[in-house]
Residue frames relative to the residue before (quaternion, step in Angstrom):
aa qw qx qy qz dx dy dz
X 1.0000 0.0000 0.0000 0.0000 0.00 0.00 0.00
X 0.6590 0.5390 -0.2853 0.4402 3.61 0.94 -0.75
X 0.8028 0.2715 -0.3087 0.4318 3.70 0.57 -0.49
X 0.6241 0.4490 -0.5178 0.3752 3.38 1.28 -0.39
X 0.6426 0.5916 -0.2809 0.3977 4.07 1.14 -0.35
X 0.5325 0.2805 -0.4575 0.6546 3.41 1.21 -0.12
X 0.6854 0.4043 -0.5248 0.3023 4.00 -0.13 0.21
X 0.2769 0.7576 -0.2723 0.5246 3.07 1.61 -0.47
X 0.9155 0.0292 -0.0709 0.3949 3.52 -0.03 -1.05
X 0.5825 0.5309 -0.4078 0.4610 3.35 1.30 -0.02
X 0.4834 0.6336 -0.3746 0.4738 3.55 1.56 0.01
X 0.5760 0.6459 -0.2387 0.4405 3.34 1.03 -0.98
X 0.8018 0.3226 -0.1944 0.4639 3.36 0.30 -1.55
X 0.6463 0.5351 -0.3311 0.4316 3.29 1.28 -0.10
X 0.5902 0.4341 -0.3010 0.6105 3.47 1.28 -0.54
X 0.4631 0.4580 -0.4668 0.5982 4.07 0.93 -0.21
X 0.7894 0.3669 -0.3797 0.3130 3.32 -0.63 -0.90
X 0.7915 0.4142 -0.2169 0.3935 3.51 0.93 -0.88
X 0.5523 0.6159 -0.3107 0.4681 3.24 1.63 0.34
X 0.6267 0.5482 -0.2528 0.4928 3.02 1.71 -0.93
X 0.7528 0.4149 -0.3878 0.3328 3.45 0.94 -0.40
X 0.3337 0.7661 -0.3532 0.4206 2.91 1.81 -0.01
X 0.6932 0.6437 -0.1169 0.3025 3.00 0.64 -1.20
X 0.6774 0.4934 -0.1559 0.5229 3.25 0.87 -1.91
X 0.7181 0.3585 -0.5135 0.3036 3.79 -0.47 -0.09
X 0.4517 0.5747 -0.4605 0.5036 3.68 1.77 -0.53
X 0.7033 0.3240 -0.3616 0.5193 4.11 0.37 -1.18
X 0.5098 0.4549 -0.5752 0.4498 4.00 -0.05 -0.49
X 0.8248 0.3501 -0.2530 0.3649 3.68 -0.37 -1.08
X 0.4357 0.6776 -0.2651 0.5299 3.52 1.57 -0.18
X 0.8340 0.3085 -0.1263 0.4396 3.65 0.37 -1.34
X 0.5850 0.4529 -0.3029 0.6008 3.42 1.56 -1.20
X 0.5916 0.3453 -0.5318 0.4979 4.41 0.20 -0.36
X 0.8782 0.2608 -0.2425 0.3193 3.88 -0.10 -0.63
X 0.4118 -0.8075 0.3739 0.1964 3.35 1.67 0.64
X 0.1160 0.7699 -0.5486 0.3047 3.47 1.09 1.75
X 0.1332 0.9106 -0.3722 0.1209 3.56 0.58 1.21
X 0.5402 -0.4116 0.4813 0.5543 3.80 -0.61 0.22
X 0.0479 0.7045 -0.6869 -0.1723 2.56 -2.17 0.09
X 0.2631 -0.8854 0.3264 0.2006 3.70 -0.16 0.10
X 0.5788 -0.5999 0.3820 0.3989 3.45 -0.59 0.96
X 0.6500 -0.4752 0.4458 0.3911 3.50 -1.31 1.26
X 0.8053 -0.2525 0.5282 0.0933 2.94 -2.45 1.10
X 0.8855 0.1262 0.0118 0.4469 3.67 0.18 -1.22
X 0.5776 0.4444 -0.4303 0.5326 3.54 1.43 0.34
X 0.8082 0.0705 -0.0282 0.5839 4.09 1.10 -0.60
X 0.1247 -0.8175 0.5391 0.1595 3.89 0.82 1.21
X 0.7640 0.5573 -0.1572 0.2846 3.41 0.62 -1.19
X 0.5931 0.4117 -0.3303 0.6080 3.15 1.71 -0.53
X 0.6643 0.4613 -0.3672 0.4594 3.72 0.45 -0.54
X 0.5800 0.6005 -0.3660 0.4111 3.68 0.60 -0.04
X 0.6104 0.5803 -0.2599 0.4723 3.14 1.75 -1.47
X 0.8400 0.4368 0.0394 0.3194 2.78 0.64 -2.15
X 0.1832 0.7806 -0.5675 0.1871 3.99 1.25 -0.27
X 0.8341 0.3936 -0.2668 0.2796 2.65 -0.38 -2.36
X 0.5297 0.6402 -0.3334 0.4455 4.18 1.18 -0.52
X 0.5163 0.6249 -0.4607 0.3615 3.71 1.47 0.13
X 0.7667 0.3444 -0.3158 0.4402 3.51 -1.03 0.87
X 0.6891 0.6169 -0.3124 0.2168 3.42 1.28 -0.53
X 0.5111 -0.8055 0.1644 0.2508 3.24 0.11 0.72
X 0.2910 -0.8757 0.3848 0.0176 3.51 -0.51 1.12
X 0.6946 0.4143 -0.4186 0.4131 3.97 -1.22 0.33
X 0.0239 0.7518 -0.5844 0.3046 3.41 1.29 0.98
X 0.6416 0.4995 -0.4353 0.3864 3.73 0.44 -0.15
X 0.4854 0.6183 -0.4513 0.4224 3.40 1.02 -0.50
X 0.7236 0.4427 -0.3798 0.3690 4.01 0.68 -0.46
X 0.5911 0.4823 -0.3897 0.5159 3.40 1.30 -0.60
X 0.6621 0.5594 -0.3156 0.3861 4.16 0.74 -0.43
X 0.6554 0.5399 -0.2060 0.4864 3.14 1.12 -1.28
X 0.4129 0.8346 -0.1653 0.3250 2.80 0.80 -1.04
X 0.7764 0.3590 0.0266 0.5174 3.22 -0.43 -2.59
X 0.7429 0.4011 -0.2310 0.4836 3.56 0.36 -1.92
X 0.6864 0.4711 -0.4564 0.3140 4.16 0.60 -0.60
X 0.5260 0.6164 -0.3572 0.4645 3.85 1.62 -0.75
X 0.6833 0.3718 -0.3488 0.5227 4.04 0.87 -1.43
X 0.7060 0.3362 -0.5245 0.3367 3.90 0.49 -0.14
X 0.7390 0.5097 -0.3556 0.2600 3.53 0.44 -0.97
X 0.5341 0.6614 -0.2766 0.4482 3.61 2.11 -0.96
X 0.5671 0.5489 -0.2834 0.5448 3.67 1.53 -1.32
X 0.7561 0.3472 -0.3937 0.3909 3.53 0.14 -1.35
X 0.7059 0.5492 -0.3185 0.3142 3.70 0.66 -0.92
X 0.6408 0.5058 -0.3843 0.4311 2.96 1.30 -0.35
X 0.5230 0.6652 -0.3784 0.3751 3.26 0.88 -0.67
X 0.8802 0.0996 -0.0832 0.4564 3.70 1.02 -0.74
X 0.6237 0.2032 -0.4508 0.6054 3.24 0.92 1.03
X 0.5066 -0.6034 0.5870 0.1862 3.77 0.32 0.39
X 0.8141 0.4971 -0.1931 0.2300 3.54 -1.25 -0.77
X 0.7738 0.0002 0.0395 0.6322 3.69 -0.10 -1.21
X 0.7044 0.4738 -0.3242 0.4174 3.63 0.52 0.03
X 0.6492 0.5025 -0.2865 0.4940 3.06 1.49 -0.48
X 0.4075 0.7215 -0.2653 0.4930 3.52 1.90 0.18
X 0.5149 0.6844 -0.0879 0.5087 2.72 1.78 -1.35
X 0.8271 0.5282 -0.1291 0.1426 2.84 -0.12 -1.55
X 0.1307 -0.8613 0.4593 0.1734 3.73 0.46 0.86
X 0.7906 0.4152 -0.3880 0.2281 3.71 0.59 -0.97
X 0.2628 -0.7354 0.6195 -0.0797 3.04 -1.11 1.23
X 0.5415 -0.6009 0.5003 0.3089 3.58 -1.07 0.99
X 0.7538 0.5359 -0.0675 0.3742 3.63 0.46 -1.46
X 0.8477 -0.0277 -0.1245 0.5150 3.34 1.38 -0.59
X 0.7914 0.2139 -0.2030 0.5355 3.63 1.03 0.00
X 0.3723 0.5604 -0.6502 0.3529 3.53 0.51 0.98
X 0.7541 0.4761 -0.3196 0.3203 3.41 0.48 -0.42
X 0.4824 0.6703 -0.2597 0.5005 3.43 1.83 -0.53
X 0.8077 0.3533 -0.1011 0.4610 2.90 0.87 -1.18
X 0.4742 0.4883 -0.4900 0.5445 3.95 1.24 -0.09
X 0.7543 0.5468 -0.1839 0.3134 3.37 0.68 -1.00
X 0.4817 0.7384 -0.0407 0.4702 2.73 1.63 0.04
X 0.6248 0.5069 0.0087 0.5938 3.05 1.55 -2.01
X 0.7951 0.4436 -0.1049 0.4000 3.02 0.37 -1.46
X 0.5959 0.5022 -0.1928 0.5963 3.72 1.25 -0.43
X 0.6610 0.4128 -0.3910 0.4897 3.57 1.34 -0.61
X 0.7362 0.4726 -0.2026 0.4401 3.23 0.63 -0.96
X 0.7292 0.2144 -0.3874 0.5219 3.50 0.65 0.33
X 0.4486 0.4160 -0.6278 0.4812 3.83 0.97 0.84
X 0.5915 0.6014 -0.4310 0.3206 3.73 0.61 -0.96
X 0.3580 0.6725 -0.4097 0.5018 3.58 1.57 -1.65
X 0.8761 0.3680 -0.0285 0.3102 3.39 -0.53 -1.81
X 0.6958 0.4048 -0.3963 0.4415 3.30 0.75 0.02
X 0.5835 0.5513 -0.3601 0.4753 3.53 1.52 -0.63
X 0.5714 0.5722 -0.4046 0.4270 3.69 1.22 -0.50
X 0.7548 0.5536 -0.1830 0.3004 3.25 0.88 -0.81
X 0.5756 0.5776 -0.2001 0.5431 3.29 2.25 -0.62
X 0.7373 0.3322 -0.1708 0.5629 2.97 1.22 -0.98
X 0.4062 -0.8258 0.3594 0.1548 3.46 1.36 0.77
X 0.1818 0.7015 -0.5232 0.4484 3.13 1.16 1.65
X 0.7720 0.3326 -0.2472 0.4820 3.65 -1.27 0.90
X 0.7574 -0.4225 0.2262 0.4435 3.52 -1.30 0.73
X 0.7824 0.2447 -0.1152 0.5611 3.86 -1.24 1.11
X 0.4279 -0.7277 0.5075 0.1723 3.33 0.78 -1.10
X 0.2558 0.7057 -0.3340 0.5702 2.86 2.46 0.61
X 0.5653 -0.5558 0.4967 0.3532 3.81 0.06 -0.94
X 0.7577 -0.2787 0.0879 0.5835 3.36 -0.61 -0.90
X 0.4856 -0.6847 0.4353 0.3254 3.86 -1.18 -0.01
X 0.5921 -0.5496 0.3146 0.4984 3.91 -0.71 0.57
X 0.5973 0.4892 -0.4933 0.4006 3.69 0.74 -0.59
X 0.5879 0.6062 -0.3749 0.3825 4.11 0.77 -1.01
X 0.6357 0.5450 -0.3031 0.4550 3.61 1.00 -1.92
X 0.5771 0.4488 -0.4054 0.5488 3.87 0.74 -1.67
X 0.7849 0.3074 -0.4397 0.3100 3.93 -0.84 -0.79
X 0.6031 0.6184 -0.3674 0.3448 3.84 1.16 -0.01
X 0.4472 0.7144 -0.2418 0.4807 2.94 2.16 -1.12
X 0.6845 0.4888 -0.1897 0.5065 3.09 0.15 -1.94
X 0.7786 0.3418 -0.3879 0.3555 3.55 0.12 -0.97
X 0.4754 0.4848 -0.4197 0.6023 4.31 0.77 -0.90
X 0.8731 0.2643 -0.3295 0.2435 3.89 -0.12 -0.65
X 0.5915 0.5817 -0.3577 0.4286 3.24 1.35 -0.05
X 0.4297 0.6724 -0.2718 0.5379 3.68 1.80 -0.68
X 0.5667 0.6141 -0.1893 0.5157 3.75 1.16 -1.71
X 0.8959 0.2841 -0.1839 0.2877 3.13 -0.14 -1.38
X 0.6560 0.5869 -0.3188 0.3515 3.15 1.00 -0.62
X 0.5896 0.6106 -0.2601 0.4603 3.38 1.74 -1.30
X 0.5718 0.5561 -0.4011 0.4506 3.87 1.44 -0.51
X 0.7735 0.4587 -0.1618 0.4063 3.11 0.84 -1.91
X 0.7345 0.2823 -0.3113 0.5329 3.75 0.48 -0.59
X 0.6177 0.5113 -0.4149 0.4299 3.89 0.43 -1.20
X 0.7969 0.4154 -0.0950 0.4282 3.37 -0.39 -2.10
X 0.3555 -0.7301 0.5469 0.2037 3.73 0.87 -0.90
X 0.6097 0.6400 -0.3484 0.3118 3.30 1.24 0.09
X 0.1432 -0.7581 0.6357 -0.0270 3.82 -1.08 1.33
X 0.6076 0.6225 -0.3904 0.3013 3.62 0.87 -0.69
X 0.3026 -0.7231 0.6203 0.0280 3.59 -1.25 1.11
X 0.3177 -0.7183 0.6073 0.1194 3.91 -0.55 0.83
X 0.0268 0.7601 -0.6492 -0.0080 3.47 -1.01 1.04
X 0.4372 -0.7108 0.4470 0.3223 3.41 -0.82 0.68
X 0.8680 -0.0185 -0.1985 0.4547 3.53 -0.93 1.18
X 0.5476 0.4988 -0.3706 0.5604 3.46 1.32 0.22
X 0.5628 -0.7039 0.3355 0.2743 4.13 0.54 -0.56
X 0.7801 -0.2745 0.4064 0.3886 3.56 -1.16 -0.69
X 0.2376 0.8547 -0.4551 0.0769 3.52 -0.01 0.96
X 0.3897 -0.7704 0.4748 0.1708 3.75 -0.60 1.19
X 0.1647 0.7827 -0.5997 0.0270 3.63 0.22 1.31
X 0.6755 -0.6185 0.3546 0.1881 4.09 0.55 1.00
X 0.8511 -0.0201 0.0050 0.5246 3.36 -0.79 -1.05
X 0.6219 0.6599 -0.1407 0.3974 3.31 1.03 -1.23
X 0.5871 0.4688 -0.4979 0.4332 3.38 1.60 -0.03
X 0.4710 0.7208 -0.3813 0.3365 3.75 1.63 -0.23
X 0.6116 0.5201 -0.1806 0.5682 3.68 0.99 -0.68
X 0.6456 0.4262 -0.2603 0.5778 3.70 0.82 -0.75
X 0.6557 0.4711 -0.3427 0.4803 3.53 0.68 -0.22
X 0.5314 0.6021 -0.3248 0.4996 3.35 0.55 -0.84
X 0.7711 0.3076 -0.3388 0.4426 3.04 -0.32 -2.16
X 0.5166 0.7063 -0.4018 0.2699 3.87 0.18 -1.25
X 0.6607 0.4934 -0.2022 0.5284 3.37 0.71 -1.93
X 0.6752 0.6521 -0.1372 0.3162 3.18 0.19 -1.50
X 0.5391 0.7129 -0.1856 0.4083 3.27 1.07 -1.32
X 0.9054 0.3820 0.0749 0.1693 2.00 -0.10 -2.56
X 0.4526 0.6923 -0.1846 0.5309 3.09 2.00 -1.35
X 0.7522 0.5359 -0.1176 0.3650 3.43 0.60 -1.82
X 0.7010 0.4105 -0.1937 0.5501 3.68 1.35 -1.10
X 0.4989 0.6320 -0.3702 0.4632 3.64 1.03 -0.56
X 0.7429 0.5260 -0.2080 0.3582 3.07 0.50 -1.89
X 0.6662 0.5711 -0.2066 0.4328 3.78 1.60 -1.25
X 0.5500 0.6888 -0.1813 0.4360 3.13 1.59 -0.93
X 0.5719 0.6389 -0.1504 0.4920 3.31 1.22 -1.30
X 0.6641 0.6388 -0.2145 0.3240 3.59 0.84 1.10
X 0.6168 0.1392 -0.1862 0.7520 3.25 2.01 0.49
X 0.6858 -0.6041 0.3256 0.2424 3.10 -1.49 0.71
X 0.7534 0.0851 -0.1621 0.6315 3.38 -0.77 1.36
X 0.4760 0.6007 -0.5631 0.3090 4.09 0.64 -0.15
X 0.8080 0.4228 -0.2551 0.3215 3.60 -0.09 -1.17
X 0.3671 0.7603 -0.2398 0.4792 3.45 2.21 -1.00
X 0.7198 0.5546 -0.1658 0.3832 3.02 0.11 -2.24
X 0.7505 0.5910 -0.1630 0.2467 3.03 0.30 -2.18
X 0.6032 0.5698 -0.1869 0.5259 3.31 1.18 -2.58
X 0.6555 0.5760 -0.3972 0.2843 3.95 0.69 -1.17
X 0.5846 0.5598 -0.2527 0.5301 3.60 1.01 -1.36
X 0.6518 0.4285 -0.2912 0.5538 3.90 0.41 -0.99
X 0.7043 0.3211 -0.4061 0.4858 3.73 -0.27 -0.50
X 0.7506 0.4663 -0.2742 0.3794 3.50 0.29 -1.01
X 0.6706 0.3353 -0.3519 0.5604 3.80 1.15 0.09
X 0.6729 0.3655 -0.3238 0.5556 3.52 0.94 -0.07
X 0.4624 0.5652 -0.3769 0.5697 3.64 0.88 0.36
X 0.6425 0.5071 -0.2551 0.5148 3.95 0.95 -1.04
X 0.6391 0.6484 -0.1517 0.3849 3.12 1.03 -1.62
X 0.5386 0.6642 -0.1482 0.4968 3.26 1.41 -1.55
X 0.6649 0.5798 -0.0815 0.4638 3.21 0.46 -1.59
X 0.6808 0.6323 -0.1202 0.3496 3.50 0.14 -1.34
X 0.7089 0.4020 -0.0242 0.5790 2.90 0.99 -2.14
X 0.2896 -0.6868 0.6270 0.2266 3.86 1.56 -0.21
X 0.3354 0.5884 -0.6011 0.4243 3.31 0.47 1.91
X 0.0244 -0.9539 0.2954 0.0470 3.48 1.10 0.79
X 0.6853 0.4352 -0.3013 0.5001 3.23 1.25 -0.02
X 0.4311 0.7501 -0.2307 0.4453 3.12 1.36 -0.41
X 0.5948 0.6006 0.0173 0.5341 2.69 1.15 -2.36
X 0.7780 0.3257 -0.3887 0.3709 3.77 0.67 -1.25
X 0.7891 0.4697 -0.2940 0.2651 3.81 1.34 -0.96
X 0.5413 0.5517 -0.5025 0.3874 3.08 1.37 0.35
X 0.2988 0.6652 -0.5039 0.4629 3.86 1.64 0.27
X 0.7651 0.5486 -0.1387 0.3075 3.38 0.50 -1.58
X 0.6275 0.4431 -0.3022 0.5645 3.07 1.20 -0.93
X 0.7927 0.4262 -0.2052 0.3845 3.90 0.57 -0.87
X 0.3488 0.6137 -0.3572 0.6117 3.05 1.95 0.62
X 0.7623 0.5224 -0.1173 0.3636 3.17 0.74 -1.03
X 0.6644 0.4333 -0.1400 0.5927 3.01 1.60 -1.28
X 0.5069 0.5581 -0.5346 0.3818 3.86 1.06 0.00
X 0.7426 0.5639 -0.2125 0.2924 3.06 1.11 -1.89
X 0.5147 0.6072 -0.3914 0.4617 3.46 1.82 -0.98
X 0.6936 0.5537 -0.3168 0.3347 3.53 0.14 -1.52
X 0.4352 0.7688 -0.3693 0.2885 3.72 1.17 -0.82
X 0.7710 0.0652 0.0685 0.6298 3.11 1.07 -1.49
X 0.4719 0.6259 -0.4955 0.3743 3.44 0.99 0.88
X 0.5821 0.5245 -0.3528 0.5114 3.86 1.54 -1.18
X 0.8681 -0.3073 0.3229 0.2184 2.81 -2.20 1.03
X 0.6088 -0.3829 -0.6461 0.2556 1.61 -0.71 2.63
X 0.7395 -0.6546 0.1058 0.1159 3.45 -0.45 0.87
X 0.0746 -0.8659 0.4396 0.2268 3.61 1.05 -0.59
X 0.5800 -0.0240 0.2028 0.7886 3.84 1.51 -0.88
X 0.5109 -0.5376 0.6685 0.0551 2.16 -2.35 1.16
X 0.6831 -0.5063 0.4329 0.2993 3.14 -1.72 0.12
X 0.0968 -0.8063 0.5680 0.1337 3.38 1.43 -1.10
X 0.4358 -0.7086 0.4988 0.2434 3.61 -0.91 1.13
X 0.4516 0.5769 -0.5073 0.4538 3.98 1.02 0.96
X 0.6347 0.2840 -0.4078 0.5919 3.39 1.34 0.02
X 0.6906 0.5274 -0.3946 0.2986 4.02 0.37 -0.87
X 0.5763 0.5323 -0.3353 0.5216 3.24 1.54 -0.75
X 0.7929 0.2724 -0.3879 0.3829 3.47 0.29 -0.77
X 0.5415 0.6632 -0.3252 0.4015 3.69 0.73 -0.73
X 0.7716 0.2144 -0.2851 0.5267 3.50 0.92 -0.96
X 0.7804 0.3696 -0.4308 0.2624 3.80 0.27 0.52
X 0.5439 0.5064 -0.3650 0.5608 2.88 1.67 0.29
X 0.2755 0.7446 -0.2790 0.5402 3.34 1.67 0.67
X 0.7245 0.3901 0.0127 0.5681 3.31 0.83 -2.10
X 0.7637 0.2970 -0.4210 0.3890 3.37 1.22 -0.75
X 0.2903 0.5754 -0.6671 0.3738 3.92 1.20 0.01
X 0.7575 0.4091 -0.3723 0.3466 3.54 -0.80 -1.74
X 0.7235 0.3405 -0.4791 0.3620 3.91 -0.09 -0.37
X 0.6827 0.4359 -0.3353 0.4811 3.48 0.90 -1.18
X 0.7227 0.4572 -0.3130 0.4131 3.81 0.58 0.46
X 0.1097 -0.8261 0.4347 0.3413 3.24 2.20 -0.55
X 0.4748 0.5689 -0.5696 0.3558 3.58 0.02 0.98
X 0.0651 -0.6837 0.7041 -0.1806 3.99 1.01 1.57
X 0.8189 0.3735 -0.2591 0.3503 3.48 -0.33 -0.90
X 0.7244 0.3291 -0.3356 0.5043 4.05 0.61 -0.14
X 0.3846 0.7653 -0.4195 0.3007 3.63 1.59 0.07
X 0.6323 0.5222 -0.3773 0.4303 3.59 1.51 -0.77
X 0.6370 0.5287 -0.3131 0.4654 3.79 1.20 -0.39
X 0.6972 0.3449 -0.4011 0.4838 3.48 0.80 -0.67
X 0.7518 0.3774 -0.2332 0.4879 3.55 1.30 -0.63
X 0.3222 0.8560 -0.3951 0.0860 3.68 0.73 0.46
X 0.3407 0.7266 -0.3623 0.4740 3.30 1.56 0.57
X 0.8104 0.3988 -0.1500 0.4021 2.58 0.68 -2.04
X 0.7287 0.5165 -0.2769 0.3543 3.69 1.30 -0.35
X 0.4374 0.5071 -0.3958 0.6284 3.08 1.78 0.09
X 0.7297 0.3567 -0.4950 0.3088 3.58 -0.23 -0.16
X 0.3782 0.7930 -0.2349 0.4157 2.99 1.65 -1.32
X 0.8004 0.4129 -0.0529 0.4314 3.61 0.50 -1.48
X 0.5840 0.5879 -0.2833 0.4827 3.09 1.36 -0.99
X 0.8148 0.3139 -0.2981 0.3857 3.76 0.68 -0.96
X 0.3358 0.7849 -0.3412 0.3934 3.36 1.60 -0.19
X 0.7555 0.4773 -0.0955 0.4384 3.06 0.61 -1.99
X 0.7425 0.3479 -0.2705 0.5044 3.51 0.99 -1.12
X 0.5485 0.5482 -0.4534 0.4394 3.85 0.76 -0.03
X 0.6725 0.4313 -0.2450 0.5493 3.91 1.12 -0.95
X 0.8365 0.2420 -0.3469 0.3483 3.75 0.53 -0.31
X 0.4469 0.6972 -0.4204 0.3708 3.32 1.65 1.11
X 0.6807 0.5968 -0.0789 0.4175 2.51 1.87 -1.35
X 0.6978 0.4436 -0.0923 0.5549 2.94 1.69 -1.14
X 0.7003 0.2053 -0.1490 0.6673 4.19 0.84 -0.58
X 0.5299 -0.5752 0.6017 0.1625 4.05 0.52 -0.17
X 0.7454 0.1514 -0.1764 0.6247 3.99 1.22 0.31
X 0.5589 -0.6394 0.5149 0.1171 3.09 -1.92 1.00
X 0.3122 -0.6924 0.6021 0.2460 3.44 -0.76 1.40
X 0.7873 0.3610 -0.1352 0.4813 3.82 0.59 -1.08
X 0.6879 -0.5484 0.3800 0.2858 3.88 -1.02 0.85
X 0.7444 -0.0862 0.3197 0.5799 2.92 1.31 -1.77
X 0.3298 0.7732 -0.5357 0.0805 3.68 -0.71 0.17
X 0.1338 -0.0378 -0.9502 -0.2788 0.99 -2.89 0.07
X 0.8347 -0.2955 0.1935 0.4224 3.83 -1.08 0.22
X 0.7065 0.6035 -0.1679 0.3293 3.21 0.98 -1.56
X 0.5174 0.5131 -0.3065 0.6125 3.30 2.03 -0.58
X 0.6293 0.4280 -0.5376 0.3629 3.87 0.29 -0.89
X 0.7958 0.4468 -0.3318 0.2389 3.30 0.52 -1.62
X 0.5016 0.4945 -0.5168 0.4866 3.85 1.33 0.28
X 0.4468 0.7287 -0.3766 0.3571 3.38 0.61 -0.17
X 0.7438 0.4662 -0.0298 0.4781 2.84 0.86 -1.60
X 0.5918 -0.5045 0.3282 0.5362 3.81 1.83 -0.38
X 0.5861 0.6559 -0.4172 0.2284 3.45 0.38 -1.19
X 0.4287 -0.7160 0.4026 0.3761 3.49 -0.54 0.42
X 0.7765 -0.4466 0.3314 0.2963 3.19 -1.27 -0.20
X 0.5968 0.5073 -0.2048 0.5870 3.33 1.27 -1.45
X 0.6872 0.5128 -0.3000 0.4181 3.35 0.55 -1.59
X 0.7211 0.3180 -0.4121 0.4572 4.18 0.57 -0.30
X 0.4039 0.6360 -0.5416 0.3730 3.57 1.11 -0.47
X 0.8964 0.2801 -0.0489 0.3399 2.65 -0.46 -1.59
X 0.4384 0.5046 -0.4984 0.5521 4.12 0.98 0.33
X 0.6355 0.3486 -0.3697 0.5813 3.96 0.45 -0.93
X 0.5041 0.3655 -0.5931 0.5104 3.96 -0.03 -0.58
X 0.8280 0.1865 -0.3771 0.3707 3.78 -1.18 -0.81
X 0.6107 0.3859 -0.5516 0.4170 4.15 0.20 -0.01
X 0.6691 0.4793 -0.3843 0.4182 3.48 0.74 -0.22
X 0.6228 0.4221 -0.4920 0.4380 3.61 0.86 -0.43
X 0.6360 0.4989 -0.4167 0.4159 4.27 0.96 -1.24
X 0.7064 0.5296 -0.2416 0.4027 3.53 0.50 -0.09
X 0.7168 0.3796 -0.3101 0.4959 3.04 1.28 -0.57
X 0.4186 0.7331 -0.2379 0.4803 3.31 1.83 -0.32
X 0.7859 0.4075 -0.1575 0.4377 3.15 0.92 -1.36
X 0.5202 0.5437 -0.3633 0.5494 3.37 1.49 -0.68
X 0.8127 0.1815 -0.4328 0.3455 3.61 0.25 -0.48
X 0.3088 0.6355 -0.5147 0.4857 3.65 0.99 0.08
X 0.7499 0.3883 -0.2308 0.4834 3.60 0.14 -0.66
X 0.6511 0.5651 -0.2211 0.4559 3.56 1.09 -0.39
X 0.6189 0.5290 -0.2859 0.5053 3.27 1.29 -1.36
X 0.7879 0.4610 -0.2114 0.3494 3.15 0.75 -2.29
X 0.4120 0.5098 -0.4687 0.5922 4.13 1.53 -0.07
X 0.5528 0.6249 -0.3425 0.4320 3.81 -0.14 -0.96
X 0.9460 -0.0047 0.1241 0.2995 3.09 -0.81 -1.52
X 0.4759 0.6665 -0.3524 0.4530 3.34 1.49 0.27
């Protein structure tokens, strides 16, 4: 079972990845005929980011749509085929009732209301002329995670919390709140992340690919196969996401990517090692937190600019040069999280 399923899924991400580039010159010629371009928040609401970011006007954006389409076009056409020839397709076939319907509603729904939001933002509809506002995105969070949690806790019956080297622990109601925040999080830090070329790409890549292993391990094999799919996808995205860009991410991929992110870690119960495979996303995450409370609270900015990744341009550093420094804290971390996983596991 083990070697024909890790071929199984390394086939996948490999047939994802090569679909996805397939794909992209149909959406490039798509976004550039209907001029679905960035825009950037006003001069006098974010001087410092618009100073960075100008030259990044016109470039085109909702590049997530290839890493979604994608994933969700393989689970329909693999499902439907399986359905009537059975056999090698049903090899294929990732969606599963038990482990990736929910990944994958979650998924949909998050695309289509970043897409919602990214078209608001071209067509410079909504506050600024930005689209929706972070308080709107948070009540979308909250809502996908409150839908989430309940379907674990009442449907699935599930309360139980994974500690590393300590075990399985039934903490009840309280797994309802942990879900949320999780979702919530995750959606929220993705979404912050989503701000230099290839950064949020890069980042999301390390996370799937240790929670994919994880998957695997736990001999959650379908699971196991769409997070292949999705990192198939995200190889093929990054192609023409790294320095200098061709397309943005567009918060139809950050939205969906980071809660279907939040929903891997629950449907794996690894909430707690999520800050290691995701430790990017919680530093940036933290970064705007911190500067929103010590304005509010001392009247002055600890950080230049944020999410982080903006202070440290601030500071000069190039662009490439922070990509690709957060790419390697994200791989030692995600490393270490599973190191810590195995050595809890099997110890």
């Amino acid at each position: 079972m083990f070697i024909p399923q890790a071929i199984r899924i390394l086939g996948l991400t490999t047939v994802a990845f090569i679909a996805a580039l397939m794909l992209t010159p149909t959406f490039l010629y798509l976004i550039e005929r209907f001029k679905l371009s960035k825009n950037l928040r006003s001069e006098e609401s974010a001087p410092i980011f618009f100073n960075l970011h100008k030259k990044k006007i016109g470039t085109p954006t909702m590049g997530g749509m290839i890493i979604w389409v994608t994933v969700l076009g393989l689970a329909f056409i693999f499902f439907l085929f399986s359905t009537v020839f059975d056999g090698f397709f049903s090899y294929l076939n990732f969606v599963n009732r038990a482990e990736t319907y929910l990944p994958i509603a979650a998924m949909v729904i998050a695309a289509f209301f970043g897409l919602i939001d990214d078209l608001m933002g071209v067509f410079k509809i909504g506050p600024n002329g930005g689209g929706l506002k972070v308080s709107q995105k948070l009540w979308f969070y909250f809502g996908i995670a409150i839908v989430g949690a309940a379907w674990f806790y009442f449907k699935l019956d599930w309360d139980t919390l994974y500690i590393p080297f300590w075990g399985n622990v039934q903490i009840g109601l309280w797994y309802i709140p942990l879900f949320i925040f999780v979702i919530v999080a995750s959606a929220f830090s993705t979404n912050e992340t989503d701000g230099l070329d290839g950064l949020a790409g890069g980042v999301l890549l390390f996370s799937f690919t240790a929670l994919t292993a994880v998957a695997f391990i736990l001999e959650r094999y379908h699971l196991a196969a769409f997070g292949g799919a999705t990192i198939g996808a995200l190889l093929a995205f990054l192609w023409h996401n790294i320095y200098p860009a061709r397309f943005f991410m567009g918060d139809t991929g950050s939205m969906s990517l980071g809660i279907t992110l939040g929903v891997i870690a629950m449907l794996t119960n690894t909430a707690l090692l999520l800050p290691f495979f995701a430790v990017i996303l919680v530093v940036e995450s933290l970064s705007v937190i911190i500067q929103m409370m010590s304005k509010k609270l001392f009247g002055r900015k600890i950080f230049h600019s944020t999410p982080i990744h903006h202070h440290f341009e601030a500071l000069g550093w190039p662009e490439s040069q922070i990509t690709m420094r957060f790419w390697i804290v994200s791989a030692v971390f995600s490393t270490l999280g599973l190191a810590i996983f195995f050595l809890s596991r099997f110890l």
